[in-house]
C-alpha positions, 0 to 999 in steps of 0.5 A, a space after each residue: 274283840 282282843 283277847 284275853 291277857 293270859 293270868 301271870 304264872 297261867 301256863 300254857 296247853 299241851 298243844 301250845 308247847 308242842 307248837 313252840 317245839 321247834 323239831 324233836 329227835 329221839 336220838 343224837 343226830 348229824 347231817 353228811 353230805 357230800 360225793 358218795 354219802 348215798 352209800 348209807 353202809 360206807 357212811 356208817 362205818 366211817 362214823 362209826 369210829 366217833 362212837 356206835 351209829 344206830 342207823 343212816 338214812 339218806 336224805 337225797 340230794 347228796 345227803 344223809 342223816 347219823 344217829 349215834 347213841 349218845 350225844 358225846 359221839 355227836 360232839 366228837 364227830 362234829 369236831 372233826 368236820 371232814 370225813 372220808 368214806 371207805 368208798 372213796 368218797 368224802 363228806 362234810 359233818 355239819 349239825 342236824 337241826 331240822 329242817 332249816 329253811 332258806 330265804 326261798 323255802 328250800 332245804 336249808 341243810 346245805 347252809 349249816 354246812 357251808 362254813 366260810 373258810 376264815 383264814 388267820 390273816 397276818 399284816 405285813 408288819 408282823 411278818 417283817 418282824 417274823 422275818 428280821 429275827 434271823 440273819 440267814 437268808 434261808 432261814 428267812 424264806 423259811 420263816 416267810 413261808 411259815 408266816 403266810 402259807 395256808 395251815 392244814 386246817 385252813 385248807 382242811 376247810 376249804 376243802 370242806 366248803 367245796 365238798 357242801 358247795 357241791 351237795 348243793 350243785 348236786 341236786 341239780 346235776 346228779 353226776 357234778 364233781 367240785 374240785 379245788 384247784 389254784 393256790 389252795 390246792 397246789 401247796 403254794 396258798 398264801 392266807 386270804 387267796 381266792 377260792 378256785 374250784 373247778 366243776 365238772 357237770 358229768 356226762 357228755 359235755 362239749 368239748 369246751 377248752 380252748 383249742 379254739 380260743 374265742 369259743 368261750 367268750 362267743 359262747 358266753 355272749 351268746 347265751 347271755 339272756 337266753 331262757 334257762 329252766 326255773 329252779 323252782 320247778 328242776 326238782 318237779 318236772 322232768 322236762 325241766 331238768 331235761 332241759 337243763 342236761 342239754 344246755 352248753 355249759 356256759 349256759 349252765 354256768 349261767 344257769 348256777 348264778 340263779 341256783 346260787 342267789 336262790 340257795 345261798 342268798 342270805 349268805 353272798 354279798 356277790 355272785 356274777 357271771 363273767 364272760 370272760 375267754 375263760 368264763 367263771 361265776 365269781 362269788 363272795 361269802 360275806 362271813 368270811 369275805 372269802 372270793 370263790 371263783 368257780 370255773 366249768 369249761 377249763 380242766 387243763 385248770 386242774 392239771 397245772 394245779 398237779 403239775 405245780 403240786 408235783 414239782 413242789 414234791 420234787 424237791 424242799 426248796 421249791 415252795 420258799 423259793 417260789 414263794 418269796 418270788 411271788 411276794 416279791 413280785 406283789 411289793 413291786 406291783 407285778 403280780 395279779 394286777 392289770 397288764 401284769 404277770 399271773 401267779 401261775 407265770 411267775 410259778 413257771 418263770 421259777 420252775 422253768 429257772 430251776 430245771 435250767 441251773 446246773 445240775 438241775 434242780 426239777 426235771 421237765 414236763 418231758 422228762 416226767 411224761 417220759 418217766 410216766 410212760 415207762 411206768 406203764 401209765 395211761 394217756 390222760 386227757 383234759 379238754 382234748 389236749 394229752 396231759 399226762 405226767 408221773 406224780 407218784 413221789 416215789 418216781 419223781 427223781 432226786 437232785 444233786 444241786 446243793 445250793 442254798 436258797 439264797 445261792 438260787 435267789 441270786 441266781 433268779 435275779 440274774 436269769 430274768 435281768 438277762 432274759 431276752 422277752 423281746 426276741 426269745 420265747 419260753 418253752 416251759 414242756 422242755 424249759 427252753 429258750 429259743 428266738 421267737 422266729 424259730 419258736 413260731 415255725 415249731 407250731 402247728 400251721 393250723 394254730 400259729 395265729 392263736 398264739 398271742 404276741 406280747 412282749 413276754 412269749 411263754 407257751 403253756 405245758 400243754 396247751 401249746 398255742 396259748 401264750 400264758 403271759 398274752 396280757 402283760 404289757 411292756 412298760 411291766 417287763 421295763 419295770 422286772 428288768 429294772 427291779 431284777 437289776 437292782 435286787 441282783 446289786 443287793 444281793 451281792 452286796 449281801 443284802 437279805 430278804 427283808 430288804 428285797 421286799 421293802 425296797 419300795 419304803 413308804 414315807 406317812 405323815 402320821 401326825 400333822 399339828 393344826 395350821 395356824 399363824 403361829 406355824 405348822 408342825 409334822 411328824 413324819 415317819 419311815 412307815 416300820 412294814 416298809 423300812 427295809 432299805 434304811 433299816 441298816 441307816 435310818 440316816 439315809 432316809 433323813 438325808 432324802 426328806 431334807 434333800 426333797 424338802 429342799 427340792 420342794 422349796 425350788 419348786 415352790 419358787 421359794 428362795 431359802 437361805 440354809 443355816 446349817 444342815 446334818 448328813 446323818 450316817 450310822 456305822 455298822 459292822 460288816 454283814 459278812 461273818 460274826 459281826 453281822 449279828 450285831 446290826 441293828 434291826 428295825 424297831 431296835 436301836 444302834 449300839 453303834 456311834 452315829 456320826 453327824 456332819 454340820 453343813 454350815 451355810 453363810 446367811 446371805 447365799 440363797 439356794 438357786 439349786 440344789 447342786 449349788 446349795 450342796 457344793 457350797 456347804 462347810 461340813 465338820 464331825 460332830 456328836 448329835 443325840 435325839 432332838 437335835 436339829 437336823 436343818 434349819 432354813 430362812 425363807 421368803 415365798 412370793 405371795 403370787 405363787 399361791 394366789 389363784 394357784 387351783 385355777 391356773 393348775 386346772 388350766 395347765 392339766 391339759 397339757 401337764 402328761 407328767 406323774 412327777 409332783 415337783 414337776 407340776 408343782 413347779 410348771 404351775 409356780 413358773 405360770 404364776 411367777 410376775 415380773 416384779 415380787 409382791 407380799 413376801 412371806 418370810 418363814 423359817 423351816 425347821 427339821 428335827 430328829 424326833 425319834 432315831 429308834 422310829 425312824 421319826 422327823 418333826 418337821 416345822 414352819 414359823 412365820 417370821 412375821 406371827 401378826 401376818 394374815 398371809 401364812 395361812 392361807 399358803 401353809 394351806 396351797 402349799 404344804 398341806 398334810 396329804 400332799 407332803 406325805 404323798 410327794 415323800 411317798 413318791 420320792 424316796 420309794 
């Protein structure tokens, strides 16, 4: 039988409400967690300076509950999130609002903690734009740094994620520390870098670093599948959690993956374990799309953090130089990718530059082991290998190079142009290079062969039979040596930041007009994040379209008479001295007079290439505004070259191993080409300057014929909207 609708305005029992009540406090209360916060005295009065705590109670599991008197010191103390403990511990404040339950029915407390790091990301266009406000080299790395470096309070939180993070991991391994280390740690963090955290589960552990190193991955494959205790029953039986004091360490790795989807499951988007010669559990927080990488077998991790950090100290010139470095080595497609160099190798190759300049700018991990041995320090290990160095700031010694950044920026480039990678390797511990032959007779015998070769030898500060730059492969060392070749010329041509890191421009079709038998219109620009290199002479950029476009046509088989064509420049002042001001920058127009030159071409020469069209062109000064033409084309297209054009491409892909657009493009047109021509298409191509301030082409093509059937169907084979702006990409980069 349904029961009974309530009468409006009825209200409900007592016990009904109470019901409904979802949890009730009699005082204002805040949850901590974290190491240490079972010292309920130290908690207390680390709190007690947000207003009077009446009492402090622990929870367990790392945690424990705050009752202040009044509500305000709740909202003060919630405000400040990271607290540290007398006791030397540290916490995380988070609000109490009862027993939240997980997706599982587990203490939900650690999910009100666990706040996603939510970095304030900045495009790269804006920080050009940053950047080319100042005209000094310097103060442009400055300004880079200030632009994508971590805050304090971005790595305020993520040192608060890591300290909830641990609470949770805590109630399974009671003596478990969580440690940052990498980018977020060590001063050099960009906003958006990973998460790396090291944990180390306490006790006796096995010896799990690499002085053997295949270790790891056999271990990991090893275990992969193996029975591991439930979560559901850690908490509860003994026996259980016995069992999981004893397991390898991969195994609880393993292990952490269940512990992590079974907690924080409403939370991820992702969490695996990789195998790897260093193998980590790698997490995605789906709120603030933050990657956490947590590692458990590798505390030398930790170290180099500390050695990076130290350096940093050492002297204010490090953290810009290092910086713009990486990013410079990111525009080029160098840095964390495939077969490429890691952030930690492209840190060293710059610490070790700046130990080698003269006078020294950073001491060698010697000479700072040396320094901590006279101050009485202790041998410190990790993972069985001596790792000890002073890092007090006080201790570390002064330099007395007084070079400029951009002095030392020049400097770099010219030591990795002429660095020898074939034949030398770098020893980082005392910033030598020695050939590679005497370089292997210093290591031990037992470990020669657990050096990996590759084109690039660079040995580890402390563990010395590890080769830090093992997975870069050749073609990326050819590719540094040239970028470092070209970025040296600029930088003594006296080119600035701005430059160096948009030396790859990106050409975009941003607007492309319907194809139809009347024409087809494009609006190409210079995209304005990677207009470094024509920022000084947008007409430098024109006269690369109009040559490609001209290239095009050839491939095409197309032939073409020219009407006339403009080489474009733009005078600016010197770069040296006072007048180096007065340059235009990007998003700014000249004051400067732009000079354009006509080429005249007679109407019956047809271009059979591009030498010839260029040799035989008639050029005279005159004066061009905004929307004037730029070059104007008569052309005639054999209609055999686009007939069946996908079919014989598919046919010729086999044997076609050539990344070059043109040249495929041109093998295929050679493949369609008849003894005798048949249903010509004769068209106009017209290139205008849209918009010089822009750096904007419009780019035209007319049927000679409007009633022909033919142009559209070619428009579509030949000079689609994607394959213009992919083969400009690749042309002018």
């Amino acid at each position: 039988m349904p029961a009974k609708r309530r009468a409006s305005g009825q209200t409900c029992s007592p016990s009904r409400k109470k019901a409904r009540t979802s949890y009730q406090r009699a005082s204002p209360t805040v949850m901590v967690c974290g190491s240490l916060v079972t010292d309920v005295e130290s908690v207390k009065s680390a709190l007690s300076r947000f207003g009077h705590v009446n009492l402090v109670e622990s929870t367990g599991y790392s945690s424990a509950r705050a009752h202040f008197s009044n509500s305000e010191s709740v909202d003060f103390a919630l405000r400040t999130q990271y607290l540290r403990l007398p006791s030397g511990g540290e916490g995380v404040i988070f609000p109490d609002t009862g027993p939240v339950r997980s997706r599982r029915g587990e203490n939900g407390y650690f999910l009100q903690a666990l706040k996603p790091p939510l970095d304030k990301l900045v495009d790269d266009d804006t920080v050009l734009k940053q950047v080319q406000k100042h005209t000094n080299v310097q103060d442009q790395m400055h300004e880079l740094c200030q632009m994508i470096l971590l805050t304090d309070e971005e790595v305020a939180s993520r040192r608060a994620y890591c300290l909830a993070l641990q609470a949770v991991l805590s109630c399974y391994f009671p003596d478990c520390t969580l440690s940052l280390f990498g980018s977020s740690e060590n001063g050099y963090g960009c906003k958006g870098c990973d998460l790396d955290l090291y944990l180390d589960f306490g006790g006796e552990e096995v010896s799990s670093g690499a002085p053997v190193g295949g270790d790891m991955r056999k271990a990991a494959r090893r275990f992969q599948g193996a029975h591991l205790p439930s979560v559901q029953n850690i908490a509860t039986d003994p026996e259980e959690r016995e069992k999981l004091a004893r397991l390898h360490p991969c195994a609880k790795m393993m292990f952490l993956v269940r512990l992590l989807r079974y907690h924080l499951r409403p939370m991820l988007s992702s969490c695996c374990f990789i195998p790897a010669r260093c193998p980590i559990v790698r997490f995605t927080d789906r709120r603030g799309s933050i990657q956490c990488d947590i590692n458990a077998t590798s505390g030398t991790s930790v170290v180099n953090t500390n050695l990076l950090k130290t350096f940093n100290q050492c002297d204010p010139r490090v953290r810009p130089l290092l910086l713009a470095t990486r990013t410079w080595f990111r525009v080029h497609g160098l840095l964390d990718s495939l077969n490429c160099f890691s952030s930690y190798a492209v840190s060293l190759l710059v610490c070790c530059y700046l130990q080698r300049v003269d006078p020294p700018i950073l001491p060698t991990l010697e000479q700072l082991a040396e320094l901590h041995s006279k101050a009485g320090g202790k041998p410190e290990f990790a993972d069985g290998y001596r790792c000890d160095f002073v890092q007090s700031k006080t201790l570390l010694p002064s330099s007395s190079n007084t070079a400029d950044l951009g002095t030392l920026l020049e400097g770099l480039f010219m030591f990795l142009q002429e660095l020898n990678y074939e034949g030398d390797a770098i020893v980082v511990r005392s910033a030598t290079i020695v050939p590679r032959p005497t370089f292997y007779a210093t290591l031990d015998s037992t470990k020669h062969n657990l050096f990996e070769n590759s084109p690039v030898a660079m040995q580890d500060p402390f563990i010395l039979h590890n080769n830090v730059t093992r997975l870069v492969k050749l073609q990326a060392v050819e590719v540094l040596v040239q970028r470092a070749e070209e970025a040296l010329g600029a930088c003594r041509d006296g080119k600035d930041l701005v430059w160096l890191l948009s030396s790859q421009p990106l050409s975009q079709i941003c607007k492309a007009g319907l194809i139809t038998n009347k024409g087809l219109e494009y609006e190409l620009f210079l995209a304005t994040n990677n207009a470094g290199r024509f920022q000084y002479d947008c007409g430098e950029w024109f006269n690369e379209v109009c040559d490609l476009l001209l290239q095009i046509l050839l491939a095409h088989r197309i032939e073409y008479s020219m009407e006339h064509r403009e080489f474009t420049r733009i005078e600016l002042p010197s770069r040296k001295g006072e007048g180096r001001s007065d340059a235009p920058r990007m998003g700014q127009q000249s004051h400067n007079t732009s000079i354009y030159k006509s080429v005249i071409l007679p109407q019956n020469t047809m271009g059979t290439s591009l030498t010839d069209t260029i040799s035989k062109c008639r050029m005279v000064d005159i004066g061009c505004d905004e929307g004037a033409t730029i070059m104007t084309l008569n052309c005639r297209l054999n209609r055999a070259i686009w007939v069946g054009r996908g079919e014989k491409r598919k046919l010729l892909a086999n044997w076609i191993n050539d990344n070059d657009p043109l040249m495929i493009e041109s093998t295929v047109s050679n493949a369609l080409w008849p003894d005798a021509p048949h249903h010509v298409v004769d068209f106009r191509l017209m290139v205008h300057l849209r918009n010089a301030k822009c750096s904007t082409l419009h780019i035209a093509l007319f049927p000679v014929d409007t009633s022909s059937q033919h142009f559209l169907p070619m428009c579509y084979s030949l000079f689609s909207q994607k394959w213009i702006s992919d083969t400009v990409k690749y042309y002018t980069c």
